[in-house]
N, C-alpha and C positions, 0 to 999 in steps of 0.2 A: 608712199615710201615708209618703211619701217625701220625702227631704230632696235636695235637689240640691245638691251642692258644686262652688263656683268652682276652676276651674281653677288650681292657681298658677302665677305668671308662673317660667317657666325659659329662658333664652335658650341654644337648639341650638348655636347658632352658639359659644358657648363651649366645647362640647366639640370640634368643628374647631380652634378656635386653643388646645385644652387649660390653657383656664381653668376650671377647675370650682368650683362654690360647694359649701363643706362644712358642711353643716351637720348639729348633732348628730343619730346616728342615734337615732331612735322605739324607746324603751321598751317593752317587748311590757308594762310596766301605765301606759304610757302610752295607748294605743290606747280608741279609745270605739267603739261600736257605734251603727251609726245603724241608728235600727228602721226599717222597711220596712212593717209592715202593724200595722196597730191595736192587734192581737196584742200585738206587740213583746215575744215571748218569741225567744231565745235569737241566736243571732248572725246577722249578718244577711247574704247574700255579697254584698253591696257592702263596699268599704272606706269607711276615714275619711280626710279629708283627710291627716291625717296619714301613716296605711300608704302613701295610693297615691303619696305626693311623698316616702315612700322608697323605697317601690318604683321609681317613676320614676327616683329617685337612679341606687338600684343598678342599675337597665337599660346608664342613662348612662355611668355609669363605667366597665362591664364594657363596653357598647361603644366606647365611648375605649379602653379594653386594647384591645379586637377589635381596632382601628382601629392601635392602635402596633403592635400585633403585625403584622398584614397589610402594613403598610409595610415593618418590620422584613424581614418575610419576602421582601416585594418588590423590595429592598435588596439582600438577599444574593443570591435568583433573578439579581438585574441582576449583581450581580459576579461571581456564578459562569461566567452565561453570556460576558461579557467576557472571566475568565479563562480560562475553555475553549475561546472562540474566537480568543482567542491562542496557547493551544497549541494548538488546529487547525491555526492558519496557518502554524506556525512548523513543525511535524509534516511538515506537507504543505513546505514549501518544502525541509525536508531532503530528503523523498522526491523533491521533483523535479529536484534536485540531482543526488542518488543515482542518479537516473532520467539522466540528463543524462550524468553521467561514465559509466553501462555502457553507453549509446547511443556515447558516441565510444570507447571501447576495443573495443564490436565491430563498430562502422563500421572501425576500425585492424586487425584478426585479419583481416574479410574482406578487405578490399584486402590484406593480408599472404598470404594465403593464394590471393587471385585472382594476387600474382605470382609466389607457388611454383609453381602450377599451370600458368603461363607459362613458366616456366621451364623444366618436367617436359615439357611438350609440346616446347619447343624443343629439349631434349635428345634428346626420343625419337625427335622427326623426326631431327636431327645422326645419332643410333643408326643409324634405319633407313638415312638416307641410304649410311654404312659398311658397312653390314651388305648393298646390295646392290651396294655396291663390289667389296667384296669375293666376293661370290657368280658377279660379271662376271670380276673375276679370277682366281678356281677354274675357272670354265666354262672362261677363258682358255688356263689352264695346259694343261688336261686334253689337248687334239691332242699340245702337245710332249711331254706325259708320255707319250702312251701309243706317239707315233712312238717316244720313248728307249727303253722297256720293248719294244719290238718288234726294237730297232737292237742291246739286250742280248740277247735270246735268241737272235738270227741270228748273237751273236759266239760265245755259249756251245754253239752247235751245228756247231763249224766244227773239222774235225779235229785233234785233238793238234798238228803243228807249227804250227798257223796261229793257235791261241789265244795271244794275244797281250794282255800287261797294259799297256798304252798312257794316255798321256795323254788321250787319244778317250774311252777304256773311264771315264777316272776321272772326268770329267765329266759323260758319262752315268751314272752312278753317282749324282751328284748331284742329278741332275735329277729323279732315281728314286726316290731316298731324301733 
C-alpha cells in the first residue's frame, strides 16, 4: 500500500528575489518511512514528506548559490571584458599614433633624400658639363702645342751662331711646358 504525499507549497519565485524560508532542518530520527507494500519491512525508496521538503530545501538553496555565483561570475566576465577593451583601445590608439609619427618622419627622409638625389644629379650634370669644357679646350690647345713643339725643334736645330735665347724662344717655352 502506498501513501501519496501532498506537495508542499514552496514559492520559486522566492529564490529569484533571494527570500528563502528557513526552516528547521529534518532530524535524520526525525524521518518516518512510509511503507510501500503490505510487507512494509524495511525502508522504503520513497521519502517522507519531510526528507523530500529538505531535500527540496537544500536543492534550492544550492541553486540560489548557483545563481549568485553565476551572476557574480557574469559581473566580473562584464568587467574584465570592459577593462580589456579599454586597454585594447587605448593600446591600439598609441600604436596608431606611433604608426602615424614613423609615417611622417619617413614620408620627411624620402623627400629629403629625393632632394639630395637632385642635387647629385644637378652637380654631376654641372661636372660633366666642365669636364667636356674642358676636353674642348685640350683638343683646343693641342694644334698651338704641337705648332710651338715643332717652332722649338726648328730653333734647336739651327747652327751654333744662329741659336739664339729670345723673348720668341721664351714664350714658346711656355706654351710647351
Amino acid at each position: 500500500m502506498s501513501i501519496t504525499v501532498p506537495r508542499p507549497h514552496f514559492d520559486s519565485r522566492a529564490v529569484a528575489h533571494r527570500v528563502l524560508r528557513t526552516d528547521p532542518p529534518v532530524q535524520p530520527n526525525d524521518l518516518q518511512l512510509v511503507p510501500d507494500s503490505a510487507a512494509g519491512v524495511g525502508r522504503s525508496p520513497k521519502y517522507s514528506p519531510a526528507e523530500w521538503f529538505s531535500n527540496y530545501q537544500t536543492i534550492l538553496v544550492r541553486a540560489g548559490a548557483d545563481n549568485l555565483e553565476a551572476e557574480s561570475i557574469q559581473q566580473l566576465s562584464r568587467t574584465l571584458n570592459r577593462d580589456s577593451e579599454g586597454v585594447t583601445l587605448q593600446t591600439q590608439a598609441e600604436g596608431t599614433r606611433l604608426l602615424g609619427e614613423r609615417l611622417q618622419e619617413i614620408h620627411h627622409w624620402r623627400s629629403e633624400l629625393l632632394r639630395h638625389i637632385e642635387q647629385l644629379q644637378a652637380d654631376m650634370e654641372a661636372l660633366q658639363a666642365a669636364r667636356t669644357r674642358l676636353e674642348r679646350a685640350l683638343e683646343a690647345t693641342d694644334t698651338p702645342y704641337a705648332i710651338a713643339t715643332d717652332n722649338l725643334n726648328c730653333r734647336a736645330r739651327r747652327p751654333g751662331p744662329d741659336l739664339v735665347q729670345d723673348s720668341v724662344e721664351e714664350e714658346l717655352l711656355k706654351v710647351c711646358f
